[in-house]
Every structure is written in C-alpha cells, then in structure tokens.
N, C-alpha and C positions, 0 to 999 in steps of 0.2 A: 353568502352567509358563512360569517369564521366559529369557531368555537373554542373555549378555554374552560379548563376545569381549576380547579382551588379547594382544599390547598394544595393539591398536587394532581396531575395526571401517572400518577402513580399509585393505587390502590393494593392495600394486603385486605384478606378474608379469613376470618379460623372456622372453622365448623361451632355450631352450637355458643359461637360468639356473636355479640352486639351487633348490628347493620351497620355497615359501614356509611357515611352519605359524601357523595362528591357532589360541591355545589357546580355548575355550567351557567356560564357568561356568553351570551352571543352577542358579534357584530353583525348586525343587520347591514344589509348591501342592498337595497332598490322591492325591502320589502316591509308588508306593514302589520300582513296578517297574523291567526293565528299558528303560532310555532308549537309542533312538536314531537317530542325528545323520541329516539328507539334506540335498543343496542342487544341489536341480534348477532347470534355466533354464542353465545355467554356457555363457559362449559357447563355442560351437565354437574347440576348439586348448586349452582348458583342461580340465583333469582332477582329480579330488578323489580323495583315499583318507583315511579314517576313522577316529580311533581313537575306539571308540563308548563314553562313558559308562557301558552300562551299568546299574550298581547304584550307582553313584557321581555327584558332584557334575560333575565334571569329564570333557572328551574332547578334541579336536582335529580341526582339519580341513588339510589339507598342499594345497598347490595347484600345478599343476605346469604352465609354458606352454610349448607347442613352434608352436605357428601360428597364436592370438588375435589377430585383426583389432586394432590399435592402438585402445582406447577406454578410456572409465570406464562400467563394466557393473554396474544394480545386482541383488546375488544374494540371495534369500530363501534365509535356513538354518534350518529345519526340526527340532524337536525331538520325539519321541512313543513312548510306551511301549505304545501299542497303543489306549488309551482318552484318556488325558489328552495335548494339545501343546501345542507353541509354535513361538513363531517369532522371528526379528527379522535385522533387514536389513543386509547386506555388502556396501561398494562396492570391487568389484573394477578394479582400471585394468589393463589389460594396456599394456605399455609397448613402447619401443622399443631395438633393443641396437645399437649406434654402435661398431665396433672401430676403433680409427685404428692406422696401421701403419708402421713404418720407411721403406716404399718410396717415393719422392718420385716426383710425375709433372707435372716444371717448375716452371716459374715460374710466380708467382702477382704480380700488379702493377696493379691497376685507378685510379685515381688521382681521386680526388673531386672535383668541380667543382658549382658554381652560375650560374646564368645572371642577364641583365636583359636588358629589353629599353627602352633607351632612347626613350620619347615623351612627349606630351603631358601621358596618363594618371598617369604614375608619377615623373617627374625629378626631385620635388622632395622623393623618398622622404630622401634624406641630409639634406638641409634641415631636415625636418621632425622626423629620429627621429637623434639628435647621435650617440646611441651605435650608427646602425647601421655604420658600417667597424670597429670593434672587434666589434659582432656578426657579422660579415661575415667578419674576419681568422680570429677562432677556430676558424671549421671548416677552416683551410688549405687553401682550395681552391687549386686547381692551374690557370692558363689561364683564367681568370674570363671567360665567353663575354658579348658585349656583341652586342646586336642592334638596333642603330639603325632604327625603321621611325616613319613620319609624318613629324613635326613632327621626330623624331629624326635625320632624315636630314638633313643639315648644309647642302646647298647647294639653293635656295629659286628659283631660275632662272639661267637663260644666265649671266648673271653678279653674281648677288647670292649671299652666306653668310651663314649664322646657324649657330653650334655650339652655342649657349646649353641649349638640350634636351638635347641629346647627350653637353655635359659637367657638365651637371647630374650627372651619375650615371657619363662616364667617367673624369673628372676623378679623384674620392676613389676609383673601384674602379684606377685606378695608381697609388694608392698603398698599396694590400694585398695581403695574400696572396704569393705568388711577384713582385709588383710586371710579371708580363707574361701580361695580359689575350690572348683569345681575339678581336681584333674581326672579325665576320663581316658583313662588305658584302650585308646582305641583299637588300637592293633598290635598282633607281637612282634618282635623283632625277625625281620624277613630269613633268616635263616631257621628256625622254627616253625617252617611252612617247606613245603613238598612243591613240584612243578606244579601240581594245579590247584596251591593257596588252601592244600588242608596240612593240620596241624601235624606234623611228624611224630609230635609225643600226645595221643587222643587221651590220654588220661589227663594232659594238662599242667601236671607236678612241675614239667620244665617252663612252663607258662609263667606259674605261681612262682615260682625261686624268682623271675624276673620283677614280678609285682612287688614281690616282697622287698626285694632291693632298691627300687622305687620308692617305698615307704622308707627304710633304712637310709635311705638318701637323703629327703628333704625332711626328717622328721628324727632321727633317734642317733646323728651324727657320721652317717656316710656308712662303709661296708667296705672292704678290700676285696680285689679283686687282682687275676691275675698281673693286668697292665695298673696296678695300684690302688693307693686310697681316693675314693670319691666320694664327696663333701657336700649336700647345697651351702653356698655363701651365706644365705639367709638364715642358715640354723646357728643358733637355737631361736632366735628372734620371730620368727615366722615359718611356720611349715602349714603342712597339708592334710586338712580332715577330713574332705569330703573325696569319693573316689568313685569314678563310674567305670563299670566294668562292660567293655566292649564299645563298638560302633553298630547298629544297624546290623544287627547279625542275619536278620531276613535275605539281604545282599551282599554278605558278604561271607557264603559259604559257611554259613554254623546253623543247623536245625536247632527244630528248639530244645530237644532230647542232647546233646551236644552243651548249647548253653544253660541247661540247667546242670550239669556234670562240671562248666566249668564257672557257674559263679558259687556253686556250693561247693568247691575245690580252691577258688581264688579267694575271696570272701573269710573262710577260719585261718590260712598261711599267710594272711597279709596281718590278721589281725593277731597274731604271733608277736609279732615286731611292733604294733602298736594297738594294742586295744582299745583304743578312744576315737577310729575312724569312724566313718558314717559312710554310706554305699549308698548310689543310684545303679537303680538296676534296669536293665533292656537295653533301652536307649534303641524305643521300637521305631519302624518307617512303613512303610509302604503298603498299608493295611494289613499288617501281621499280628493284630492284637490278639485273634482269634487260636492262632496256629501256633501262638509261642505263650499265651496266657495261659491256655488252658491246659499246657503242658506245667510251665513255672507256677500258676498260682497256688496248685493241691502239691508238687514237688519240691518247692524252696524250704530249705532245713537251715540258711545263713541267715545271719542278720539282713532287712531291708529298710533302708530309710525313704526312699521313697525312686518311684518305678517314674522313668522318662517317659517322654516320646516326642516326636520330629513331625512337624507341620508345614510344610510349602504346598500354595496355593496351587503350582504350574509347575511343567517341567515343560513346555513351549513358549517362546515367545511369541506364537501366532494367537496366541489364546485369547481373546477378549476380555477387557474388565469385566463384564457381564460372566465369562466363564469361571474367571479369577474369583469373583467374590461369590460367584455358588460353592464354594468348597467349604467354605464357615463356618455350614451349619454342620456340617460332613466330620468338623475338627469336634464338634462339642458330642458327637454320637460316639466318637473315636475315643474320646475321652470318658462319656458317661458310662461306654463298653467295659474300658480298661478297669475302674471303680468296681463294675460291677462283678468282676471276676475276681477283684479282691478282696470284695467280701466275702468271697466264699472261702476262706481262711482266717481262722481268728488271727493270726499273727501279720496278717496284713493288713486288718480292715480299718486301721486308722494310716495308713499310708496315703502319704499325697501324690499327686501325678505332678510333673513338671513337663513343660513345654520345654528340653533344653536346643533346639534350633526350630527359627520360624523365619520365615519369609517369604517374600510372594513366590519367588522361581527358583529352583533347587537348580537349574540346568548350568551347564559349563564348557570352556571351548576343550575337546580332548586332544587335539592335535591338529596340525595343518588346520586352525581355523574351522574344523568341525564341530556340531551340537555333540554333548555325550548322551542325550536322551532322543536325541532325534539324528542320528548320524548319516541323515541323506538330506540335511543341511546344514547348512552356514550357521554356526553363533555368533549370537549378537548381544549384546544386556540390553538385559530386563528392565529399561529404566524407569519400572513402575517402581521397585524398589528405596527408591529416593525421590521421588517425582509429586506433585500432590497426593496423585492417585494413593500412596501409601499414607497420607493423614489422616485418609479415609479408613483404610482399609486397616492398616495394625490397629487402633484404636477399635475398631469393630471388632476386630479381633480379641483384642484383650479383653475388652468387656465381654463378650460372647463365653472367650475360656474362664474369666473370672469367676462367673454366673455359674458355671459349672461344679465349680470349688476347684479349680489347677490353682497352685500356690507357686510357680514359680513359670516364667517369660522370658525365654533367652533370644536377642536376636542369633543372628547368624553373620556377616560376623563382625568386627568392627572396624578394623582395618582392612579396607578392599574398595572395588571399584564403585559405582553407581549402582549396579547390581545387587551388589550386597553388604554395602560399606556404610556403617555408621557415619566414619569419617575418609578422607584421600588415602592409602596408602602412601604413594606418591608425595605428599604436600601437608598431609594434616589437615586439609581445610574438610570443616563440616559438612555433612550433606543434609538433607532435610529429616533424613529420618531420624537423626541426633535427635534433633531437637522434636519431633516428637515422643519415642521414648525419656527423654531427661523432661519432661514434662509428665508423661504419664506416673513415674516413679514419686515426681512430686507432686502430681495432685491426687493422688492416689497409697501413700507411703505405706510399704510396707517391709517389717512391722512399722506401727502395730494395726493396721487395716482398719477396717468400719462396717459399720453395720449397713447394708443393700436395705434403700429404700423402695417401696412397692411403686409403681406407676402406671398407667393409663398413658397411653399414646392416638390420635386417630389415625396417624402413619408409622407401621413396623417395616414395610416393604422394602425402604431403601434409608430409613433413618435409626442409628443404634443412642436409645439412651440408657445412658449408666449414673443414676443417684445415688449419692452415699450422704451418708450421718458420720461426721467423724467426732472423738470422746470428746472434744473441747465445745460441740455442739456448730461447730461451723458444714455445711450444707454444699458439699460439689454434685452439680451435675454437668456431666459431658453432654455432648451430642454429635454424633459422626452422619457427618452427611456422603452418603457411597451411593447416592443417586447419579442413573447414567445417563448421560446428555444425549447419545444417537446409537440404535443399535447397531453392531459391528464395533464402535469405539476401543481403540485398542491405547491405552496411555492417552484418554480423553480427558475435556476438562470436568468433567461433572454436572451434573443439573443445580441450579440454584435453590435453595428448601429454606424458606420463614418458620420458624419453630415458636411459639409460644411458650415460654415456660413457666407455669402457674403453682409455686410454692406455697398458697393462700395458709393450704392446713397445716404449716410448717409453725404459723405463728410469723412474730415482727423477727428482721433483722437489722441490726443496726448499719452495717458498707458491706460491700460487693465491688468484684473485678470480675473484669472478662478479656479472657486469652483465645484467639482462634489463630489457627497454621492450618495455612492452606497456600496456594500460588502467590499471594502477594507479602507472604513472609520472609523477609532478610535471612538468608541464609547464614549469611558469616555472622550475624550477630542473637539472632532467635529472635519470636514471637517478645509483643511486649505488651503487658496485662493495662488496661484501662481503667478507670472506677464506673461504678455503676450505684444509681441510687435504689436502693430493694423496695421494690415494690410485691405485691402479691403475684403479677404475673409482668413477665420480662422477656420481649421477643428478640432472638437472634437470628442474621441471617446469612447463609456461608452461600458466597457465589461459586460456589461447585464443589468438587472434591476438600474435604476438609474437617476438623474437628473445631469445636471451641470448649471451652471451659469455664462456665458459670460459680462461682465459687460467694457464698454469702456470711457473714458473716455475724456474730449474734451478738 
C-alpha cells in the first residue's frame, strides 16, 4: 500500500491558527479492508484528528498547533488495515505568528554609518578601486567615521607634517555621503608619548595645540608650521564638524581621571579655532562604562554631542554562532547602562549613544600570523562577518540597539577583508554585509526615522522583529531569523523559521514588496524586492541564517 498527500506533502502550522487538513490518497496493493490513518512522532504542541479512509481510497489528516517549538519536523504517516501497510513521509514546519499593532512605542531612528581607518595599510584604497566613493556614497552613510592611526597621523615630529596618508582616504570620503565625516583624534602623535605610551605632557596642552591644528587644517584654511603652510584641498568647500576625542582609552593606557582632564582640555582649544564643532565623546570598549562614566558623567565641564561606544560580538574565532549571538543582549545593557549615567547630569541627559564600531569579531593577525587576542594561536577571519551568518546577526543587532534609542550604527570597517570588509580592499567587489547595511539604511532611513510599532510574537528566542510606521503611512517589518541549525555550529547555515505576519489592525493596504538576503543572495549585484499582494496576514520563510523585509504600502 502507497501513499500520497495533496496539495502538498509539505505542511506549515502557526500556533492559535486555523487546522491545517492534508488530504491522503492510497494505492491499494492486494488489499480490501478497512484502512487506517496514524502519525506518531508529531512534536509536542501539535495534534492530529483523522478522517479514516476506511473502505475507501481517500481520508485526511487536520493538524492543529497551540505550543510547537518553532521547526521543520519530519512526520511518518502510517497507513494499515490490520495485515497490509504503508507509509510515507510529512514535513511538518511549525512556524511563528507575528501580530503587529496600532500602538506605537516612540521613535525609532538608528542612522547607518561606515568607518576607515586611515594608514599605511589601506590609503590608497580610492587610488586603486576608481568606483569606490560611488560605492561608498550608495549606502548614505551618515558621519563617515575617519580614524587616522600610524602613518595616518599627520604630524611626524615637533615640527615636521605629512597628511599624505590621512588624505589619501579623507580627502574623497568629504566628498560623500552627508559631505561631514566623523574624524576621531584617535591617538597623538608618537613622539608625545614616553617608552611605555604615557603622555609626556599629562596636562595635555601639547595634545590640544595638535587637535587644534587639525581643526585649522581642514576647516579655517590651514596653519603654518615650521616645515610650512598646510592646507586641506577641500577647504573651503568641505570641512569637518564632528570630532571624537580619543580611541578606547580603557586599552589604551588613559584612566578615566586622565581622560576627563583631557577632553575638558581638548574640547574648549579646539573649539578656539572653530566654535561650530560637535564632539563624540569616549569612544568606550571593553566593559568600561562603569569605571569611566562614572568618573566623566558628574566631571565633564565641555561641550558633549553625543558619548560612543564599540561592540564586537567575539574576540575568538573558535567561538560558536550560539556564543556570538548571546552578546546582544549584553550590547543593549551596555547601552541602557551608559543612558543611565547620563542622566545623572542635566547637561547630558539629552545625549545620544552611538555605536561608532560594530562587528561580529574585533580580533586580528599581530604578527608572524598570530591571533592579537588569543596569541597562542593562529589567526584566521571571522568569515561570519560577511557570511549569511551576519544577515542574521547585524540586523538583530540593529534592531536590538535601535529599540534601545542608540541613534547612530557604524560598521567597522569598509574597506578590508571578509572579516570586516563591507567591500574587497583588494578589488572593490562587495561582500554581503554591503548589502545588508545599504538595505537597512533604506528600509529603515534615518533621518527622519519612525515611530516603533508594538508586537506580539509566539517566537523571541531566536527570531528578532522590528516594525515601523513610517510619516507617509507605509508599514516595514523586518524579521531576522538567527536561529541555530546544530549545537557547536560555528559559521553554520541557520535553522529554517515560517513567520506569519498579521498586519490585520493596521487596516488595508494598497501593494507590498519583499526583500530577504540570506545565502542565495547575488553578491555582486544585491537582494532583489518582489511584489506581494497585502493581505491581513503574510507568511515569509528564510531557510536559515537571514533577514527579509516586509514593506507595505497604503
């Protein structure tokens, strides 16, 4: 005895949704009796009821889910009149049900950004790849983060300069995007440090004359110095407003008693030479909210626009997706921490946080092919960075810090390897995480952001949704699916996840598209949106690691 289902041997289930019925056709083989139906195994939360064949060809089976663990389950269904059987196989997906709702809870506003880090390594990335400032402009980044270190740092002794490095790469990034770059003064110039990388002048004063010069440079027509006049090319047309003071001072040898002396020292001398700047301040890592906030929040007497800080998931490449994406939650405490210590100053408590570097793995080869975080092995990249695994994972991410209120998303950085490379150094050619940041910016745009719709999910576990109400009344909801296919998976494919998405209380819309990137996304040329007819409820389904983008329209 054979068996066939219709219309499909492929069954979905949503919780607290309709029964599903698969009809069952049997070829009888040398039998006459009565046939009937069973399908044991069925995961817990799912329930069967029967209409039994019988004396006939035909029966059914109705499936009903009220608490099915989110999966694709495969179900043996069972045919026998007592002597003769069969059987043949049903994959069951228990799926997930997504209600989104009228009720708005704020504003939603995260703003996309990309980083460089001007030096030796990398300056002659424009040089070499013509179309990268058009590849660069596209994703509209916001505040394009510039972090001059080595060779990048412009002044070379007491009184010699060289910007040649520096505007290698900051020259063409002011001329893109918002046209006002992010520069953060990450370090001072190596002779201004002592054999063991502390400040020679602890007061800083020598620090500041440099910053200041920096301003004077790209902004109020250059400065003379002793080896002459120095210019940016760009002025007057373009210069620099925004300015972050330091790197990661937690690691790099400045308490936080130190860096409160020197950005309320940097901060009034810079703004001498231009009082129209705007300052990021910290530019915190490594769980140092506590130990540097709580010194700067009640101490800062400078201007503050708004206070950093730096998120990578890993500093191992042995680390499991599973390990990777527990940090998440760890980024929105980090964040809700930092907030909460700037309320405790009237003059900060409308400051935003910014995420200015994010990525799955901070780590990197130091030498002789060594890890610099793990230097009793081997480096290797991260290629979760670029991989699906990241369509999952930044997206979860962003929404996560969005939710939070961070107003700004930098990756890390854009020119570099698979690791950490929006696009090839090398070549120009895109990586995958292009194209999900240059997606999130656009479905997402900020300004002028949107109002966070309320939701209801029956899966938080391993599915992130982000609904928005944007002013023109058109309706995005994301969904990131960061579900893990097999524990230990390290740069695995993901689990597959049915989502339902039930916009009923939304009211009618008139068209809809849907964009998902995940593994079967064209790299060199991006994801490409589909139409969709709007219905009240609309199920999408990512075969593993991945985002898609619901977008409706009124």
């Amino acid at each position: 005895m054979s068996l066939s289902f219709s219309p499909s041997s492929s069954v979905v289930v949503f919780p607290g949704q309709p029964a599903v019925t698969v009809n069952v056709t049997l070829v009888r083989q040398g039998t006459t009796g009565n046939v009937t139906l069973s399908a044991p195994g069925l995961p817990p939360g799912v329930t069967a009821t029967f209409q039994q064949p019988g004396a006939s060809n035909s029966g059914a089976i109705t499936l009903t889910d009220s608490t099915a663990a989110p999966a694709t389950y495969p179900v043996t269904v069972g045919a026998s009149d007592g002597t003769v059987a069969g059987s043949a196989a049903l994959s069951l997906t228990a799926g997930v049900v997504t209600q989104v709702q009228t009720a708005t809870n704020g504003n939603f506003a995260v703003a996309m950004s990309t980083s460089f880090q001007p030096a030796e390594w990398d300056n002659l990335f424009f040089q070499n790849i013509p179309t990268g400032t058009t590849t660069l402009g596209a994703l509209q980044p916001s505040h394009i983060r510039l972090q001059g270190v080595s060779q990048g740092v412009p002044q070379t002794s007491a009184t010699d300069w060289d910007f040649t490095v520096l505007d290698d790469i900051t020259q063409p990034v002011l001329g893109v995007g918002d046209h006002s770059p992010e520069f953060q003064i990450a370090v001072a110039p190596a002779f201004m440090y002592d054999a063991n990388h502390n400040f020679i002048d602890p007061s800083f004063q020598t620090f500041g004359a440099y910053a200041q010069n920096l301003v004077q440079y790209y902004n109020t027509g250059g400065f003379t110095a002793p080896d002459g006049k120095h210019v940016s090319p760009a002025y007057p047309t373009d210069t620099i407003t925004w300015w972050g003071i330091y790197n990661e001072p937690s690691i790099n040898n400045i308490d936080a008693d130190q860096y409160l002396l020197m950005y309320n020292t940097l901060v009034p001398m810079m703004q001498t030479v231009d009082p129209n700047l705007k300052f990021a301040a910290i530019e915190l890592c490594c769980d140092s909210e506590d130990s540097f906030l709580s010194v700067f929040a009640p101490g800062v007497t400078a201007q503050v626009d708004a206070v950093a800080s730096h998120y990578y998931s890993s500093c191992d490449q042995r680390d499991t997706d599973a390990q990777v994406l527990s940090t998440v939650p760890g980024f929105v405490a980090s964040v809700q921490k930092i907030y909460s210590y700037l309320a405790t100053n009237q003059q900060l408590a409308n400051v935003p946080v910014w995420v200015t570097e994010n990525n799955v793995n901070a780590d990197y080869e130091i030498g002789d092919g060594n890890s610099a975080c793990n230097p009793n092995q081997k480096f290797v990249d991260d290629l979760r960075g670029s991989s699906p695994f990241f369509a999952a994972w930044r997206p979860y991410v962003f929404s996560q810090l969005g939710k939070a209120k961070v107003q700004a998303l930098y990756h890390w950085d854009f020119d570099a390897d698979q690791q950490f490379g929006e696009v090839d150094y090398n070549t120009g050619a895109y990586q995958l995480s292009y194209w999900v940041d240059y997606w999130l910016q656009r479905m997402f745009p900020s300004p002028p952001g949107a109002q966070l719709l309320s939701y209801t999910s029956t899966d938080t576990s391993d599915i992130e949704i982000l609904p928005v109400l944007n002013g023109d009344g058109s309706v995005v909801v994301m969904v990131s699916d960061y579900a893990i296919n097999a524990t230990g998976d390290n740069n695995g494919p993901g689990a597959p996840r049915t989502i339902l998405i039930d916009t009923s209380a939304l009211g009618n819309f008139q068209s809809g598209s849907l964009m998902t990137i995940d593994a079967t996304t064209n790299v060199a040329t991006g994801p490409t949106a589909s139409s969709v007819t709007p219905a009240p409820q609309i199920p999408v389904t990512l075969n593993g690691y991945g985002v898609v983008f619901l977008k409706l329209q009124p």
